[in-house]
C-alpha positions as a Python dict, from the first residue, in 0.01 Angstrom:
ca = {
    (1, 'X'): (0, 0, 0),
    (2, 'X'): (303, 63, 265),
    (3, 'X'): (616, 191, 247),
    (4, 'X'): (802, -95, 463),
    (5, 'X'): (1171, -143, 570),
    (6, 'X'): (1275, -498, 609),
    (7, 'X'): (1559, -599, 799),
    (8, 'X'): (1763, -945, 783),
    (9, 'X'): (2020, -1074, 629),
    (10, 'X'): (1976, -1015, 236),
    (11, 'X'): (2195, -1222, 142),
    (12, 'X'): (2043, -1498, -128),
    (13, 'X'): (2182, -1318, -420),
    (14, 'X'): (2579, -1341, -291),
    (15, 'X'): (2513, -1672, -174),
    (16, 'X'): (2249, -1906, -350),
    (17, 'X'): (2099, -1966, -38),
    (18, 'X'): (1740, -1898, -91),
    (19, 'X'): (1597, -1708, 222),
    (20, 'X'): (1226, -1675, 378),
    (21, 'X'): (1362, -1287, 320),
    (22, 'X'): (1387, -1301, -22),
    (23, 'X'): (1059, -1532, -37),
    (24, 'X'): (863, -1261, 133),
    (25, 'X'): (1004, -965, -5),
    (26, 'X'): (888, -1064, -389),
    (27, 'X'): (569, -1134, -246),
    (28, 'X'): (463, -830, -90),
    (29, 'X'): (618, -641, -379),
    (30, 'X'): (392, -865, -570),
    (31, 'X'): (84, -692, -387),
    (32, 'X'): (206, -328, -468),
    (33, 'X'): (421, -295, -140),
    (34, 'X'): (755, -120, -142),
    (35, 'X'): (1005, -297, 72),
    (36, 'X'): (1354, -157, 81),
    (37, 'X'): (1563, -409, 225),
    (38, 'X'): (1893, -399, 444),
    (39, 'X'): (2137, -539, 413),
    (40, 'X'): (2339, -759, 171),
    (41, 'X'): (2702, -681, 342),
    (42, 'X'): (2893, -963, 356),
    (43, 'X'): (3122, -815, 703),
    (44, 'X'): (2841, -827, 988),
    (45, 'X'): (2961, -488, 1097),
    (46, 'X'): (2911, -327, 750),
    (47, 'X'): (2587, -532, 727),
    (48, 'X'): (2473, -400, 1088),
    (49, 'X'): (2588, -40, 1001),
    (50, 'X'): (2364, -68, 677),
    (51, 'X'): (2058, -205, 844),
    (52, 'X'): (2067, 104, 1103),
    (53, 'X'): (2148, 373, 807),
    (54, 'X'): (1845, 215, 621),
    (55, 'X'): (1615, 247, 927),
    (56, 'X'): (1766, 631, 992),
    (57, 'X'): (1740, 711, 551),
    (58, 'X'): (1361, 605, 525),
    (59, 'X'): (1215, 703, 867),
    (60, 'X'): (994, 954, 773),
    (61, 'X'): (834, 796, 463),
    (62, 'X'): (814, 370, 622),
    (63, 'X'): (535, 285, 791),
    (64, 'X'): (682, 3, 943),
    (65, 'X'): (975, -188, 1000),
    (66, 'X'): (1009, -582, 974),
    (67, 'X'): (1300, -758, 1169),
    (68, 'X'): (1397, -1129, 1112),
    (69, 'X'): (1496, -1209, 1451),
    (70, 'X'): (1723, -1546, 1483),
    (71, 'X'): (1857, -1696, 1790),
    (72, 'X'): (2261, -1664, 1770),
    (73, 'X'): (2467, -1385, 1728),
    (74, 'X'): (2206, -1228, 1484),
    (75, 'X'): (1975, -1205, 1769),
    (76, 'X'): (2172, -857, 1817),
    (77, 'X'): (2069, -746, 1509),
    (78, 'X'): (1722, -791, 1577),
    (79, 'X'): (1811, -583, 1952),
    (80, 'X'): (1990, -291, 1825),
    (81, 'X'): (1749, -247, 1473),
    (82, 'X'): (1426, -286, 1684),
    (83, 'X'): (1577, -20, 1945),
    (84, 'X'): (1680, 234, 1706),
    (85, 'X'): (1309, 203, 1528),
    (86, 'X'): (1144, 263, 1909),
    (87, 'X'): (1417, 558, 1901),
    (88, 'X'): (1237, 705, 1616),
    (89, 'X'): (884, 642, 1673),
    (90, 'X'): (860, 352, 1420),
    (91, 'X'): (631, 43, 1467),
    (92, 'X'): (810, -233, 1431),
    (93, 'X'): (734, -640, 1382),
    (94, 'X'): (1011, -885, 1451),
    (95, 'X'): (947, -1222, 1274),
    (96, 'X'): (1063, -1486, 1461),
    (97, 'X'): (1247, -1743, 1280),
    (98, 'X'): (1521, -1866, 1535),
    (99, 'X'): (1521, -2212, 1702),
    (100, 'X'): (1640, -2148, 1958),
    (101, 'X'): (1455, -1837, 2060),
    (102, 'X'): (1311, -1968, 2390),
    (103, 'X'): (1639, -2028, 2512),
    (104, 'X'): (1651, -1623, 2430),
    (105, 'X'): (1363, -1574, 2622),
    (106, 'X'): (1474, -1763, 2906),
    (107, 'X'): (1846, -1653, 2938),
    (108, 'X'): (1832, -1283, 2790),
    (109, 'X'): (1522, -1159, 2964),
    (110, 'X'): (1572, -784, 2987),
    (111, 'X'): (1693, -778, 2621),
    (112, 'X'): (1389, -1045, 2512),
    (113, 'X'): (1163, -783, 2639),
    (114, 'X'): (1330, -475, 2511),
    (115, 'X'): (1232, -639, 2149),
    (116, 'X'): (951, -810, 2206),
    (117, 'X'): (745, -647, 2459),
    (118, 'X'): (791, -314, 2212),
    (119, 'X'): (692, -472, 1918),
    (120, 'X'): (382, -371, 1718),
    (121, 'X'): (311, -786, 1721),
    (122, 'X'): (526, -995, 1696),
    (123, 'X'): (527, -1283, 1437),
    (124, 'X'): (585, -1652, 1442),
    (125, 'X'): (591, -1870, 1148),
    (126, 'X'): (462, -2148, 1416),
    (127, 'X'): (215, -2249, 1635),
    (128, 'X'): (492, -2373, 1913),
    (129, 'X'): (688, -2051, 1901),
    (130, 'X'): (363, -1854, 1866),
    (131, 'X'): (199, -2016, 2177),
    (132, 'X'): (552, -1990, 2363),
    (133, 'X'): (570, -1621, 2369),
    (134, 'X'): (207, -1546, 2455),
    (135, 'X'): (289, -1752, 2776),
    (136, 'X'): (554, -1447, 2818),
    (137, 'X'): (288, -1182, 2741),
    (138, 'X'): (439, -1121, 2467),
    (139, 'X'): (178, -969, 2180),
    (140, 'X'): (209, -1221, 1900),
    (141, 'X'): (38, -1318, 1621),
    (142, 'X'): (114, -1664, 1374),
    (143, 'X'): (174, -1638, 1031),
    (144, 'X'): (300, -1917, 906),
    (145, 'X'): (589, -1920, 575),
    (146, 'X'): (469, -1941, 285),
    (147, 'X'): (558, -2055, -87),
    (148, 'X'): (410, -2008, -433),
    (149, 'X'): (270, -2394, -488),
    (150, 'X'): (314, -2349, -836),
    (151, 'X'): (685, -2342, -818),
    (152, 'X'): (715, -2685, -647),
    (153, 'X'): (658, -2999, -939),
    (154, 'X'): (536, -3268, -734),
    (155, 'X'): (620, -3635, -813),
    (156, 'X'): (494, -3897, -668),
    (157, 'X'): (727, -4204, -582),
    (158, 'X'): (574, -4500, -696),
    (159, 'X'): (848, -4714, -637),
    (160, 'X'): (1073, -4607, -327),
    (161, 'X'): (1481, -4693, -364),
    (162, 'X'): (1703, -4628, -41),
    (163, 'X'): (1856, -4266, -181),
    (164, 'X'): (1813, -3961, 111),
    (165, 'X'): (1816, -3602, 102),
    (166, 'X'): (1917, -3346, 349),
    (167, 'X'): (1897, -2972, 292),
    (168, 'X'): (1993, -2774, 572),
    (169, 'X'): (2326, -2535, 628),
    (170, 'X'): (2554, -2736, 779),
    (171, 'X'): (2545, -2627, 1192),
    (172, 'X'): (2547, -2806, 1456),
    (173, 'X'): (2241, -2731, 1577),
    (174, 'X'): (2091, -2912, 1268),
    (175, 'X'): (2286, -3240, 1367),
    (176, 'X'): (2412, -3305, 1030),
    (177, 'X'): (2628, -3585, 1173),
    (178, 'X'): (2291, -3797, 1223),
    (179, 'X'): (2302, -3800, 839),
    (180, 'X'): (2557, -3982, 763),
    (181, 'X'): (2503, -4192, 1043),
    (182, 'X'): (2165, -4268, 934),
    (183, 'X'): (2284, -4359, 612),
    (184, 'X'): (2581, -4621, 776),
    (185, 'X'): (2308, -4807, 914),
    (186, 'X'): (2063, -4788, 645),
    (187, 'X'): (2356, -4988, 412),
    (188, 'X'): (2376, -5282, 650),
    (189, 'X'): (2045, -5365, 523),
    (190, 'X'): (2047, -5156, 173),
    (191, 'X'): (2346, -5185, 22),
    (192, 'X'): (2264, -4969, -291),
    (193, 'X'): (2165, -4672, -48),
    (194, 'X'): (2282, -4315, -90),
    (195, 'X'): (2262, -3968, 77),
    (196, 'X'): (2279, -3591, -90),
    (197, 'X'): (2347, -3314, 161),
    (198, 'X'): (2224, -3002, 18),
    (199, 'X'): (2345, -2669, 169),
    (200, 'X'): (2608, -2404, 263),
    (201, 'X'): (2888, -2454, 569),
    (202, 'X'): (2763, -2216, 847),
    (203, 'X'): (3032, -2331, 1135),
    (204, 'X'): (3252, -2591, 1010),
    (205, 'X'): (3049, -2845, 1046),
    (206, 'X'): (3147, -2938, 701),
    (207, 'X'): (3444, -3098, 688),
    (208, 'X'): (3367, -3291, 1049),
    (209, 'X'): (3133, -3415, 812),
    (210, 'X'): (3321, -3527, 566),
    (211, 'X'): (3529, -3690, 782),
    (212, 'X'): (3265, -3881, 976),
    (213, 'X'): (3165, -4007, 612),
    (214, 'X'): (3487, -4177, 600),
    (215, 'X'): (3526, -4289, 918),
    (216, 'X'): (3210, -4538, 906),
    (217, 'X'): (3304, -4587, 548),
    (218, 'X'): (3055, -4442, 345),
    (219, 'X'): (3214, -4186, 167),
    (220, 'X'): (3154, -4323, -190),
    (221, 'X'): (2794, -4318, -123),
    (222, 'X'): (2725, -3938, 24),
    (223, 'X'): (2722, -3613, -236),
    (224, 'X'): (2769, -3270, -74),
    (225, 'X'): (2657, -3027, -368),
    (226, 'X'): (2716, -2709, -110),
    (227, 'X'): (2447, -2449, -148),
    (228, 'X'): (2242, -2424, -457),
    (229, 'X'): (1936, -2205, -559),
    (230, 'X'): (1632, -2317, -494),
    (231, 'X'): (1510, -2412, -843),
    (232, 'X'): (1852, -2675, -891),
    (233, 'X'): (1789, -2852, -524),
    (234, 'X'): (1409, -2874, -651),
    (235, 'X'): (1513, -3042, -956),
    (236, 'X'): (1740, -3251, -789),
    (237, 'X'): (1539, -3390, -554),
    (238, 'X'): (1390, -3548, -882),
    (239, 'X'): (1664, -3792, -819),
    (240, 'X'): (1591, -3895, -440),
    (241, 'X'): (1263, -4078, -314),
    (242, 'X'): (1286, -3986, 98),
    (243, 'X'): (1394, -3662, 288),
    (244, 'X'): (1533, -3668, 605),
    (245, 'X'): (1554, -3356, 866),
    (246, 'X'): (1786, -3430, 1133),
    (247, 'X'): (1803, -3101, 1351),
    (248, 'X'): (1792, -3043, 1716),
    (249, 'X'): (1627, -2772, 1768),
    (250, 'X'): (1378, -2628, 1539),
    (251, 'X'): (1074, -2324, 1469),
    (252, 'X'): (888, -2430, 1091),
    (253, 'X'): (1146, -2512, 866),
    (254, 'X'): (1081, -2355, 520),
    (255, 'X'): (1302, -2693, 340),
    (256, 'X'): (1095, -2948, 511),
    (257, 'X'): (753, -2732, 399),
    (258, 'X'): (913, -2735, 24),
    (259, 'X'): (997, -3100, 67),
    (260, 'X'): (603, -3159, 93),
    (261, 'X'): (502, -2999, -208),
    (262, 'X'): (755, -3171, -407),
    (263, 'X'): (638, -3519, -288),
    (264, 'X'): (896, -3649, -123),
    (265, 'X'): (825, -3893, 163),
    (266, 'X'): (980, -3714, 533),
    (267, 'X'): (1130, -3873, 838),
    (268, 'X'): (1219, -3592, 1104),
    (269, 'X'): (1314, -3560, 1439),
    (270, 'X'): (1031, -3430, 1644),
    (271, 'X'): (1131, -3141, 1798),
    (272, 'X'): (1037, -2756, 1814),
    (273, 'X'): (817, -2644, 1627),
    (274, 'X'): (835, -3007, 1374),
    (275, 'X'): (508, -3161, 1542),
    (276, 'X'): (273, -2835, 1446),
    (277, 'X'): (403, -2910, 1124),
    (278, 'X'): (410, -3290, 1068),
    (279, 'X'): (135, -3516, 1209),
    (280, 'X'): (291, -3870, 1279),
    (281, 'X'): (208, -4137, 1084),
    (282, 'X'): (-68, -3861, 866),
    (283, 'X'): (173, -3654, 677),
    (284, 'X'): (529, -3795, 817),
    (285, 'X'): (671, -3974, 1015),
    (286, 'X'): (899, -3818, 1381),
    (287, 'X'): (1136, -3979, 1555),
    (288, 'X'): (1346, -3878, 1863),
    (289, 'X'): (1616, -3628, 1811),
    (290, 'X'): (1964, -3793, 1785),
    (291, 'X'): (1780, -4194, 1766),
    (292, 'X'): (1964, -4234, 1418),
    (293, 'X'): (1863, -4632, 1516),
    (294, 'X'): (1517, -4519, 1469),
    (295, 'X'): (1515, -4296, 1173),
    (296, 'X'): (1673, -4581, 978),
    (297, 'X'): (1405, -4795, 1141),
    (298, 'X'): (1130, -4567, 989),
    (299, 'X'): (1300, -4543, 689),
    (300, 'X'): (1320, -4908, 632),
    (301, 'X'): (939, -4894, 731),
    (302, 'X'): (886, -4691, 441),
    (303, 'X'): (1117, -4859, 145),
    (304, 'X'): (879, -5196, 267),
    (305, 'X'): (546, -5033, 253),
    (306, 'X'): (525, -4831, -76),
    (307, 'X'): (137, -4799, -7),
    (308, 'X'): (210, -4599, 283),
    (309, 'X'): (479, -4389, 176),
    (310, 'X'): (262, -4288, -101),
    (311, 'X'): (-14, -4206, 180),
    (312, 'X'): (237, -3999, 372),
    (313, 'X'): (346, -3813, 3),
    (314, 'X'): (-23, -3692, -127),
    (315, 'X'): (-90, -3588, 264),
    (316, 'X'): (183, -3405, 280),
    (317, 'X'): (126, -3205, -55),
    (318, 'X'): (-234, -3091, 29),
    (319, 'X'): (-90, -2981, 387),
    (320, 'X'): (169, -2790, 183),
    (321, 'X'): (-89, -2643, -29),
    (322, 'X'): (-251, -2430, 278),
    (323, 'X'): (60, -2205, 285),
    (324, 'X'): (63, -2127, -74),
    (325, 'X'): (38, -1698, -82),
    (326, 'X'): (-296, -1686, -184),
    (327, 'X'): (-386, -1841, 174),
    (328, 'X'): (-135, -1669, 377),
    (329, 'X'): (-122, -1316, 240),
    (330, 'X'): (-432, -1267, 372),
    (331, 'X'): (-262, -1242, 726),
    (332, 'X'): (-75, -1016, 606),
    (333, 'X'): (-264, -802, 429),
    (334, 'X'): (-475, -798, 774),
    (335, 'X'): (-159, -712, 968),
    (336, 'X'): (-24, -457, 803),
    (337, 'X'): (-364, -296, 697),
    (338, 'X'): (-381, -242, 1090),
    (339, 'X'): (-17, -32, 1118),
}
């Protein structure tokens, strides 16, 4: 069992908003693990000056340090954390959950390789992102996210209405707009459709949002619930028969994964890491990013052919079922048995 310092933004008590952080924290305390985590400061500065105090407070006693390592502004987190552990003579593993990170790669080279190259391994909940960086020489090892099956009721839809759900944090990068677009077009065709957008306002994106919803008049048919712990979205999406995933850029989103246990039929846009995870037509069905002509397309597809969208549902819950923890702790327990 390891002493093991884990690094992110801890933040899903304050906020509702149900991390892969806190997901993997309980599990590896669930196999006997200590993990002291850093940090749940709300002020980025106080959070930053926690995460390197942690790191300095445990370095003799932690075996190793784990760094979620996004794409944005956080990626500095992820730089100066990493640094101070190489400082100090602690291994370190930066799991790689930003989108965007090949842009990283690509545009911040010297500091891409101060983290990376330095890294005990480096992981990557997908196979894209995972095959990416090896093409850098970059020492990395795929471990997908995981969930506990057992906490996702599945339901199977046996008779498909024109209601959509969306759980994402409202960013740009996640194309929220597409949404409600989607949904505009869908009720040319289906006038009783609706759309729930599940999730917290990261940039402001919100309230464009909003307004978008009553500019192509379908305000009275969209709910925005803002963020909500993960047990109410999952019984909420009792209510909604097809989940839609919009984003433009992507690694292996944990709210699509949970969408799959729970049953619900998915049309996404195909980018990043989304085709390791969905298989067209098997288990989902991809579209272009920004076609919101063909999303509604597919979706239409789907309300007409309840055969298949039951197909797509059962597919998709025995895929899910391969990255329940009792298949993917084994990776873990073979990486960190190795530090």
């Amino acid at each position: 069992m390891k002493k093991i310092i884990y690094i992110g933004n801890n933040l899903a008590q304050k906020s509702n908003y149900h991390s892969a952080m806190a997901t993997l924290t309980k599990l590896l305390q669930s196999e006997g693990h200590k993990v002291i985590c850093a940090s749940d400061k709300s002020n980025k500065i106080a959070r930053l000056l926690a995460m390197c105090f942690t790191i300095l407070k445990y370095r003799n006693t932690a075996k190793v340090v784990l760094i979620d390592t996004f794409s944005t502004s956080n990626f500095y987190y992820a730089l100066i954390t990493s640094q101070l552990a190489r400082i100090l003579s602690l291994k370190y593993i930066p799991i790689l959950h930003g989108g965007n990170l090949l842009h990283r790669l690509k545009n911040s080279e010297v500091f891409s390789t101060m983290i990376f190259k330095y890294a005990f391994k480096n992981v990557s909940p997908s196979l894209y992102l995972a095959s990416e960086f090896k093409k850098y020489n970059f020492e990395t090892v795929y471990i997908p996210n995981t969930i506990s099956i057992e906490e996702y009721p599945f339901k199977l839809r046996t008779k498909l209405a024109p209601k959509l759900l969306w759980v994402r944090a409202f960013d740009k990068i996640y194309n929220p707009a597409m949404a409600v677009k989607v949904l505009a077009l869908l009720k040319t065709s289906h006038k009783n459709a609706s759309l729930c957008m599940v999730g917290p306002d990261k940039d402001g994106s919100l309230n464009e949002i909003k307004k978008l919803a009553i500019q192509l008049e379908v305000a009275d048919s969209v709910i925005f619930t803002g963020v909500l712990p993960k047990e109410k979205w999952h019984e909420l999406s009792k209510n909604y028969d097809i989940f839609i995933n919009t984003t433009n850029i992507d690694n292996m989103p944990v709210s699509v994964l949970e969408a799959m246990a729970l049953g619900l039929p998915i049309v996404s846009t195909d980018v990043g890491g989304l085709p390791y995870l969905i298989e067209n037509n098997v288990d989902g069905l991809l579209i272009s990013v920004n076609e919101e002509k063909k999303m509604t397309e597919a979706i239409v597809t789907l309300l007409g052919n309840q055969k298949k969208a039951e197909e797509l549902s059962k597919n998709a819950c025995e895929k899910a079922e391969k990255f329940d923890w009792s298949v993917i702790r084994l990776n873990w327990d073979k990486l960190l048995k190795n530090v």
